[in-house]
C-alpha positions as CSV (number, residue, x, y, z in Angstrom):
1,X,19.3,15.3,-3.9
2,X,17.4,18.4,-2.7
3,X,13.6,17.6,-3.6
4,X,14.0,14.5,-1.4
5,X,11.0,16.5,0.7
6,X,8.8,16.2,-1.9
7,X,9.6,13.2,-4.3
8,X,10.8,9.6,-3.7
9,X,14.1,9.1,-5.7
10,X,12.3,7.2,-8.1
11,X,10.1,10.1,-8.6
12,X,12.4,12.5,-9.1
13,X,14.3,10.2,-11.5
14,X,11.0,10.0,-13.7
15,X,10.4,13.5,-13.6
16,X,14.1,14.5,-14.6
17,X,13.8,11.5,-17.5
18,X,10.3,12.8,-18.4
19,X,11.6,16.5,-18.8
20,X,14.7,15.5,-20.4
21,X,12.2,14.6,-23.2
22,X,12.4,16.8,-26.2
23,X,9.5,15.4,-28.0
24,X,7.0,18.7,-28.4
25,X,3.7,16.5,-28.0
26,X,4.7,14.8,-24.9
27,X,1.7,14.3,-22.4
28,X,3.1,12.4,-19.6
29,X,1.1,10.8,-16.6
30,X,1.2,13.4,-13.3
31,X,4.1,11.3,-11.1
32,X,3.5,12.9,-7.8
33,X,0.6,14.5,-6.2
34,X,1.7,17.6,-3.9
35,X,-0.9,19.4,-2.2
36,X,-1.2,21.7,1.4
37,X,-3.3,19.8,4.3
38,X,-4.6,23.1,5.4
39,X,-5.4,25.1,2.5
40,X,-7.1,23.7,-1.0
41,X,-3.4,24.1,-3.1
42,X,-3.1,21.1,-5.3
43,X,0.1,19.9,-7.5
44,X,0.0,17.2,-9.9
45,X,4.0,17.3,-11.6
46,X,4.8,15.5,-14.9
47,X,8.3,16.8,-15.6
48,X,11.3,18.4,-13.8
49,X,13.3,20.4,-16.1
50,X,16.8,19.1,-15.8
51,X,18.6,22.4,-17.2
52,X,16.5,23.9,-13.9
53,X,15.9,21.2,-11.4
54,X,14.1,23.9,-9.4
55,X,11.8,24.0,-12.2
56,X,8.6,21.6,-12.6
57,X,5.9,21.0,-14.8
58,X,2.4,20.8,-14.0
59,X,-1.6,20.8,-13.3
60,X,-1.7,23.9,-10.7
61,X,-4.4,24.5,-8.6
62,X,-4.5,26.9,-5.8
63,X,-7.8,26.4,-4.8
64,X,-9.5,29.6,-6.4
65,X,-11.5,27.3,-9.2
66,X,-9.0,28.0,-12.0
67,X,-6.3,24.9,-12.3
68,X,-3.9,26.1,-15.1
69,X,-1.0,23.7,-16.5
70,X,2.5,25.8,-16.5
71,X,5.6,25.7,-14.0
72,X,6.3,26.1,-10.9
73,X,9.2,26.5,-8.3
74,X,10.3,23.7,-6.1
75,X,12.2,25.9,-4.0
76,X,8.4,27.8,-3.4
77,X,6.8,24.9,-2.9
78,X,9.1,23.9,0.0
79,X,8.7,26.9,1.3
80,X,4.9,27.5,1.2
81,X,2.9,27.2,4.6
82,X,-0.9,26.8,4.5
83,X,-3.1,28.6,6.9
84,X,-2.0,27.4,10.0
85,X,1.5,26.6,8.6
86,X,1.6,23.0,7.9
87,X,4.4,22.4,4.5
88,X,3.5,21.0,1.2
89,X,3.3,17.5,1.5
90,X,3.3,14.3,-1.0
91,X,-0.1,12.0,-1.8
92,X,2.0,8.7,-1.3
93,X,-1.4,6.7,-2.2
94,X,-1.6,8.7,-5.8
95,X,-1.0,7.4,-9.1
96,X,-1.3,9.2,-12.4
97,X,-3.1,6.8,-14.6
98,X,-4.0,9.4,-17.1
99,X,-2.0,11.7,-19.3
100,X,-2.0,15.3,-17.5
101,X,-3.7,16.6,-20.1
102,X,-7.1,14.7,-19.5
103,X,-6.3,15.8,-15.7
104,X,-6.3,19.4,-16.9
105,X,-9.3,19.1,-18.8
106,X,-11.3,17.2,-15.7
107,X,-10.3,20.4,-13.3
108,X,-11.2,22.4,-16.1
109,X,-14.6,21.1,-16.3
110,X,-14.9,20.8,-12.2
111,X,-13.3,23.9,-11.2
112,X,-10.7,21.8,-9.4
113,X,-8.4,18.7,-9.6
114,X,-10.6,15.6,-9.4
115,X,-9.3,11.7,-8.8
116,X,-12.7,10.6,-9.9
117,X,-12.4,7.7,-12.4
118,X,-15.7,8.5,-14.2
119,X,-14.5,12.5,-14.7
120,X,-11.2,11.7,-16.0
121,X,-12.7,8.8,-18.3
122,X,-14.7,11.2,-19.7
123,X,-12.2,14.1,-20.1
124,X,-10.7,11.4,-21.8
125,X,-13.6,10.9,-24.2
126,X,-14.5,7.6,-22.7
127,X,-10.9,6.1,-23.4
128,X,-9.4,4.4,-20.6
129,X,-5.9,4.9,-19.5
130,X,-4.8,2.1,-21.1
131,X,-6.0,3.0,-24.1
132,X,-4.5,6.2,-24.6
133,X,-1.1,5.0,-23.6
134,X,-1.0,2.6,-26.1
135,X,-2.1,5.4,-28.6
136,X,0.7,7.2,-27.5
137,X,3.3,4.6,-27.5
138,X,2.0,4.2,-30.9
139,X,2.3,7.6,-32.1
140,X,5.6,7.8,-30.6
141,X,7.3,4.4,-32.3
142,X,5.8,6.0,-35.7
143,X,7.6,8.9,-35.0
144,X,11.1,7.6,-34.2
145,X,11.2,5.5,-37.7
């Protein structure tokens, strides 16, 4: 497939199954981690849109201290170069624990994407990840009956 740049196949797979989702309270872990070696640009993606596979869902953050959650294009992000031209590359150590919301709220509150365990436990409010999937697995089985 053509985002075999930036995803694993299994990646891509869950981002196409996650955006294939038409639940409207969704709040999917960030899959992949996409972010410029030589500039501060920083993509965590939840969900590919399968109508528009060029189309992905997201924590963006360009490095100017406002990370916003909206969509962006794949076929731009394999094009973008960073200051001294190096592409958009793929964390291959990250791992969404949290729902991207609580990642949104963490950049919010640190004018930036953050990893750190304490700032996304307590964008979380002090749930761990665990805890909130489990809520949402929840909601979601009460839901479907």
């Amino acid at each position: 497939m053509k985002n075999m740049a930036l995803f694993t196949k299994a990646q891509e797979a869950q981002l196409l199954k996650n955006g294939a989702d038409t639940r409207e309270e969704k709040d999917y872990p960030p899959v992949v981690k996409l972010f410029t070696p030589d500039a501060q640009a920083t993509w965590l993606l939840s969900e590919i849109d399968p109508e528009e596979p060029d189309r992905a869902f997201g924590l963006c953050d360009l490095g100017h201290g406002f990370p916003e959650l909206g969509y962006v294009s794949l076929t731009e992000l394999r094009a973008l170069r960073g200051h001294i031209g190096l592409p958009v590359e793929r964390d291959v150590r990250f791992e969404g624990t949290y729902p991207l919301t609580v990642y949104a709220e963490a950049a919010r509150r640190h004018q930036g994407i953050t990893e750190n365990r304490s700032a996304l436990m307590q964008a979380a409010g002090g749930r761990t990840p665990e805890d909130m999937m489990q809520a949402q697995e929840t909601e979601a089985y009460s839901v479907e009956r």
